[in-house]
C-alpha positions in Angstrom: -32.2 65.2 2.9 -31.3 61.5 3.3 -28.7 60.7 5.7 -25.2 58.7 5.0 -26.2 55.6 6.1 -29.7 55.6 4.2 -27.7 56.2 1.2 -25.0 53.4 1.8 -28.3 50.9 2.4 -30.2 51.9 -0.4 -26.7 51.9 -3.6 -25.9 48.9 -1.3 -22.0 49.5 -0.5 -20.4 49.6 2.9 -20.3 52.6 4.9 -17.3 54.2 7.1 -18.0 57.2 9.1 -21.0 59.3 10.2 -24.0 57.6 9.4 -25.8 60.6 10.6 -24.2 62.9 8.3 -27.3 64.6 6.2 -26.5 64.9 2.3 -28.1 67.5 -0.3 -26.3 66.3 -3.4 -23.1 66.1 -5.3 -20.4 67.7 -6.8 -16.7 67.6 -8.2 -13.6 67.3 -5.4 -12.6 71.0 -5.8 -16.1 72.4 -5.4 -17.6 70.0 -2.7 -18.6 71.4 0.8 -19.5 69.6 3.8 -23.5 68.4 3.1 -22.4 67.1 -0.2 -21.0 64.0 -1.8 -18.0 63.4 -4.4 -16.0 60.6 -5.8 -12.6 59.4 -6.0 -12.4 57.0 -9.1 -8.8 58.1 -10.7 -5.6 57.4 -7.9 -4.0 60.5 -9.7 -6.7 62.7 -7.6 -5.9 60.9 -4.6 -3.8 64.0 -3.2 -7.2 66.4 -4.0 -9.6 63.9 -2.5 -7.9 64.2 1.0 -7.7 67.9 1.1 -11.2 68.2 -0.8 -14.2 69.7 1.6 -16.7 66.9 0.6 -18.6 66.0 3.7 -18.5 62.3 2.0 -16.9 60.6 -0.7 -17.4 57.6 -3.4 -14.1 55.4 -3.6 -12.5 52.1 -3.5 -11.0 50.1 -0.4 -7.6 50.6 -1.8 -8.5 54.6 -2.1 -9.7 54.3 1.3 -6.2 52.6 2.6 -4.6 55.2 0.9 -6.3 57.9 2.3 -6.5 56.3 5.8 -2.5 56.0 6.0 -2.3 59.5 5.0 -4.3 61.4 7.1 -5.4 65.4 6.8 -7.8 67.3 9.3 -10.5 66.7 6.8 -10.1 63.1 6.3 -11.1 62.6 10.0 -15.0 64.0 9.6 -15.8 62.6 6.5 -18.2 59.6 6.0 -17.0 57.4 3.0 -19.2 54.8 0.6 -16.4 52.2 -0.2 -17.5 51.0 -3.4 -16.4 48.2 -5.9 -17.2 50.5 -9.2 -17.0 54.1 -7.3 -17.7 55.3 -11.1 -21.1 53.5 -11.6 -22.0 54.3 -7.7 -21.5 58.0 -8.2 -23.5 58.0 -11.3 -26.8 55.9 -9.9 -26.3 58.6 -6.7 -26.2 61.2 -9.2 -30.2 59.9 -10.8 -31.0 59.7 -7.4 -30.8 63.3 -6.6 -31.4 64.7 -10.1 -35.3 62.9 -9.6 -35.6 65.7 -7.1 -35.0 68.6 -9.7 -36.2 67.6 -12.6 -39.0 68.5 -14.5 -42.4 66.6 -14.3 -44.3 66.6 -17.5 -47.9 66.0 -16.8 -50.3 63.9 -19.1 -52.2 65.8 -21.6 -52.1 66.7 -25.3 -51.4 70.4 -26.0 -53.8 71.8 -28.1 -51.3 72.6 -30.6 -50.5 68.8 -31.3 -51.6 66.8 -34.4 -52.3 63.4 -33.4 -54.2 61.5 -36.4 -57.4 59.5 -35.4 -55.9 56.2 -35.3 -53.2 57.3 -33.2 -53.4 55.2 -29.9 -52.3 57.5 -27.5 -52.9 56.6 -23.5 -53.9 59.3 -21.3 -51.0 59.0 -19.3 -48.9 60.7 -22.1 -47.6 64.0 -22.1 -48.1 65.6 -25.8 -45.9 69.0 -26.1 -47.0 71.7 -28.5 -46.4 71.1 -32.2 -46.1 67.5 -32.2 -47.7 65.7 -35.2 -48.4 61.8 -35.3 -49.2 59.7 -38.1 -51.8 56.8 -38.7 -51.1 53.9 -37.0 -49.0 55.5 -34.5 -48.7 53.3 -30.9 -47.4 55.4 -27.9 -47.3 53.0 -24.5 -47.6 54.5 -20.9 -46.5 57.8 -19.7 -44.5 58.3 -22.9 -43.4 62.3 -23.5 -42.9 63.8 -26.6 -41.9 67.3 -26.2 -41.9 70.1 -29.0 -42.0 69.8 -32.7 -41.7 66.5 -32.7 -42.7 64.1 -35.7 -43.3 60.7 -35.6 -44.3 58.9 -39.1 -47.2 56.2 -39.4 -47.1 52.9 -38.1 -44.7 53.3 -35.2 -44.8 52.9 -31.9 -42.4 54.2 -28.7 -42.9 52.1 -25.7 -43.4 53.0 -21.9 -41.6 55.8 -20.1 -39.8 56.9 -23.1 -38.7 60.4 -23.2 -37.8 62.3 -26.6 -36.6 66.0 -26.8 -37.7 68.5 -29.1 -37.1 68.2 -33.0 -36.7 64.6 -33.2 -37.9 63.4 -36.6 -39.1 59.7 -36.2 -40.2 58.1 -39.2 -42.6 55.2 -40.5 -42.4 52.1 -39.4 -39.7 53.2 -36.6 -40.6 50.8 -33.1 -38.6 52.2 -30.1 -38.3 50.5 -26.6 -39.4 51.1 -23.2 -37.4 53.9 -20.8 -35.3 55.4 -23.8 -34.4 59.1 -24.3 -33.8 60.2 -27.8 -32.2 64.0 -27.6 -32.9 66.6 -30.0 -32.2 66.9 -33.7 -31.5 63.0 -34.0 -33.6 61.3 -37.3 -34.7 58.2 -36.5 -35.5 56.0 -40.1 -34.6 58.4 -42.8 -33.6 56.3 -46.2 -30.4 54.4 -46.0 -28.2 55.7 -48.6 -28.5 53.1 -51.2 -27.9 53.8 -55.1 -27.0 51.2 -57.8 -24.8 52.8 -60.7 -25.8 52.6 -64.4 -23.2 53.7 -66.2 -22.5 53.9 -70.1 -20.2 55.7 -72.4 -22.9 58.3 -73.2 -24.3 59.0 -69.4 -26.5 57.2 -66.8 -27.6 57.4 -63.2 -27.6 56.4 -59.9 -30.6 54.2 -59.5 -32.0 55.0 -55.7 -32.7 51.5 -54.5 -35.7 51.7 -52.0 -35.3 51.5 -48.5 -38.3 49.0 -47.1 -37.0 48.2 -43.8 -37.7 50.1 -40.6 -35.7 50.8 -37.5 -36.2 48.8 -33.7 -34.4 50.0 -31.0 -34.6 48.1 -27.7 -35.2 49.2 -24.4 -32.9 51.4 -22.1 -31.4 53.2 -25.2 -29.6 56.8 -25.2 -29.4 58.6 -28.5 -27.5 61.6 -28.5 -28.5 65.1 -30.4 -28.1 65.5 -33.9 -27.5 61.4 -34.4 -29.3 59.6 -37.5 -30.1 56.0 -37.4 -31.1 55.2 -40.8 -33.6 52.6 -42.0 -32.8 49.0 -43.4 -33.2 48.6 -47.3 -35.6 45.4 -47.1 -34.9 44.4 -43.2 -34.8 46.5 -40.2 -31.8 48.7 -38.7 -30.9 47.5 -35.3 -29.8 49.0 -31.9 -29.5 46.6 -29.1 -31.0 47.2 -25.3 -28.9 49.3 -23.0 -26.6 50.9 -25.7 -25.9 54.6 -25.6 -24.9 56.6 -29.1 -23.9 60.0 -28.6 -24.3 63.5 -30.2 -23.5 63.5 -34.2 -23.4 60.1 -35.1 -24.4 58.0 -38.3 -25.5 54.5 -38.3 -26.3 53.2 -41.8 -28.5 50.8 -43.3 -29.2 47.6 -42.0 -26.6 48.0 -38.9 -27.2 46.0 -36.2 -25.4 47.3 -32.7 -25.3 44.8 -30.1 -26.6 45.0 -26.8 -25.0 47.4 -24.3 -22.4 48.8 -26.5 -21.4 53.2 -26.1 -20.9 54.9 -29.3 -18.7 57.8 -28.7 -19.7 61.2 -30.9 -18.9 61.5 -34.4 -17.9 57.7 -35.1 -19.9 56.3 -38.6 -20.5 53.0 -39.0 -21.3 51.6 -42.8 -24.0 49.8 -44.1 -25.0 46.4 -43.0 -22.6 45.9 -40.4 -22.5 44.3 -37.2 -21.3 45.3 -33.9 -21.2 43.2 -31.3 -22.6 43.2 -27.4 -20.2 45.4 -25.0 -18.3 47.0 -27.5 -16.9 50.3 -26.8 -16.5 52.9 -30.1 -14.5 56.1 -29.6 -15.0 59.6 -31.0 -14.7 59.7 -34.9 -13.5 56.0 -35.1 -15.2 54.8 -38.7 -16.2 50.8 -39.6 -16.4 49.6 -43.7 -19.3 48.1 -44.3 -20.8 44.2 -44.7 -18.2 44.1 -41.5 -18.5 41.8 -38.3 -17.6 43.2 -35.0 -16.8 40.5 -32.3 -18.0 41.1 -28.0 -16.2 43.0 -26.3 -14.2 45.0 -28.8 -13.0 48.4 -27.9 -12.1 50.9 -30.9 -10.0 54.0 -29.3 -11.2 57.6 -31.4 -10.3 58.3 -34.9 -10.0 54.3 -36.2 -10.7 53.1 -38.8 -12.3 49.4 -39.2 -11.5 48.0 -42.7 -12.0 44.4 -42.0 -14.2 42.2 -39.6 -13.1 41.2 -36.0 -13.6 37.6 -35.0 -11.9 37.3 -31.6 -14.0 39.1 -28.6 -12.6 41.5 -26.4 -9.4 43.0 -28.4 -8.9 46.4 -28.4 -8.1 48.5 -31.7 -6.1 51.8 -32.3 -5.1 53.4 -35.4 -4.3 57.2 -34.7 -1.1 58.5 -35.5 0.1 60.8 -32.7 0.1 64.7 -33.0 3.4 66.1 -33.9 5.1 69.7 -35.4 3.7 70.4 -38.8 7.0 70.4 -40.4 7.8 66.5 -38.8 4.5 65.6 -39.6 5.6 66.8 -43.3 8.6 65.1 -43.5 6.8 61.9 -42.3 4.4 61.7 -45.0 6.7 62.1 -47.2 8.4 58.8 -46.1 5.2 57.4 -45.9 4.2 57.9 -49.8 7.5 56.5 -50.7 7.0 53.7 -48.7 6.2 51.3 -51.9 9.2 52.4 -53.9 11.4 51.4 -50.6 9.5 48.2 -50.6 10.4 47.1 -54.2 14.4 48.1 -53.9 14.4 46.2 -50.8 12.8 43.0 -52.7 15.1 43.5 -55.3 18.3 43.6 -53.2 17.0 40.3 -51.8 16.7 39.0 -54.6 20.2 40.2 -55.7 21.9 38.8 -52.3 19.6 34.8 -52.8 21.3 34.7 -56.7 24.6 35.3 -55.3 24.6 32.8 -52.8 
């Protein structure tokens, strides 16, 4: 088990305390015994922190001062990492301990696998049962592809890239080093694009074909169950270090920016753009053909209906919850909000003719 102080060298943030202290791993302030670590990111759990049984603790200075000036018996024996992001600390201690129970896929192909001749495929590769991959397939080093996988011809998934069961990749799909793909997510599936031909007497939809691919950079997190579809005649784009959660859609020609977090649920129309850093809550929708500055942040349940030019502004457009019967009495105002509008122009006009 490493030791307080080998853990305050290596995540690089000062150290107050028992260097000595020996720690096993970590866990939240109201389950956290001596040999383990937890964090203090939130001043509303300052009270818990200092009556917590963690034998160490992630914070700030200003936590720290707090905590200092109010001392409890267990405050005393407890080693603290004084941290300028305790969040992002906790989270790189966090990988550093789950390396030591997690699984370790060997190379190898299963013999279940159906890997077409062309296939490059290194031998440092782990190939799980069930997994078929077309012509012209590239896999770079120590890639794993667990079950029931399917990747389509003429992709290719770079280095240390890790994709869960029952991911369905398909043609012309090029994925970046270190990413994890989780399972059910559909990676390239046609872009929904249909031109209408329409007469008096009948027509159609007219499926316009979708020619692009997908290329994802490296560092990217896609959660389960999320489709990324592929470009109509250029390629969808996710941008390096950007994490997309469970259940979400990204159309056609969208190009996310670099480092952005795509809450679950959220949709985001065909060929728009989203800046780098932006921040998408749960269920928050975008229009499409729109243009997303840096640094936007769009709270849960928006909805985007025009482009954003400045950087770093922050949208919300959710009413709050309320009785049933208020919320009732609300809309009703609401739909008559038009009829209001016009009496009130009128008047207006009626006041400006009599003066």
């Amino acid at each position: 088990m490493p030791t307080a102080i080998e853990l305050a060298k290596l995540f690089q943030v000062s150290l107050v305390g028992d260097g000595s202290l020996a720690l096993e791993g970590l866990a939240p302030l109201e389950r956290a015994q001596i040999g383990q670590i937890s964090f203090l990111s939130n001043p509303l759990y300052r009270q818990q922190a200092s009556e917590c049984a963690a034998g160490a603790l992630i914070l700030s200075q200003a936590d720290l001062d707090f905590l200092q000036s109010n001392p409890s018996p267990k405050t005393a024996k407890r080693a603290y990492f004084v941290s300028q992001n305790p969040y992002a600390t906790f989270a790189r201690m966090a990988q550093y301990f789950a390396k030591a129970i997690a699984p370790q896929y060997q190379p190898g192909i299963h013999p279940n696998a159906v890997i077409d001749p062309s296939a490059s495929i290194p031998a440092s590769c782990h190939i799980g049962p069930f997994v078929q991959i077309g012509s012209g397939v590239t896999l770079g080093e120590r890639v794993v592809l667990l079950g029931n996988i399917s990747i389509a011809r003429d992709s290719s998934i770079s280095s240390n890239t890790l994709i869960y069961p029952n991911v369905s990749i398909y043609s012309d799909c090029k994925i970046g080093e270190r990413c994890i793909i989780h399972s059910g997510a559909v990676i390239g599936a046609d872009g929904f694009g249909f031109a209408p031909d329409f007469s008096a007497t009948g027509g159609e939809w007219v499926k316009i074909p979708q020619t692009g691919g997908v290329t994802i950079g490296n560092d990217v997190e896609i959660g389960a169950s999320t489709t990324i579809d592929r470009g109509a005649m250029s390629d969808t784009v996710i941008g390096a270090g950007s994490k997309i959660d469970n259940q979400v859609q990204i159309a056609h020609n969208v190009i996310i920016g670099n480092c952005c977090v795509i809450a679950g649920c959220a949709a985001i129309s065909g060929s728009t753009k989203i800046g780098n850093f932006c921040i998408i809550g749960g269920a928050a929708n975008f229009a499409g053909h729109l243009t997303i500055a840096d640094r936007t942040t769009v709270s849960g349940n928006t909805s985007i209906i025009r482009s954003i030019a400045e950087p770093g502004q922050h949208f919300t457009g959710v009413y709050p919850s309320m009785l049933h019967n208020a919320w009732e009495k609300n809309a009703a105002i609401l739909r008559g909000l038009d009829k209001i509008r016009q009496r009130l122009r009128l008047l207006d006009k009626s006041k400006n003719s009599e003066s």
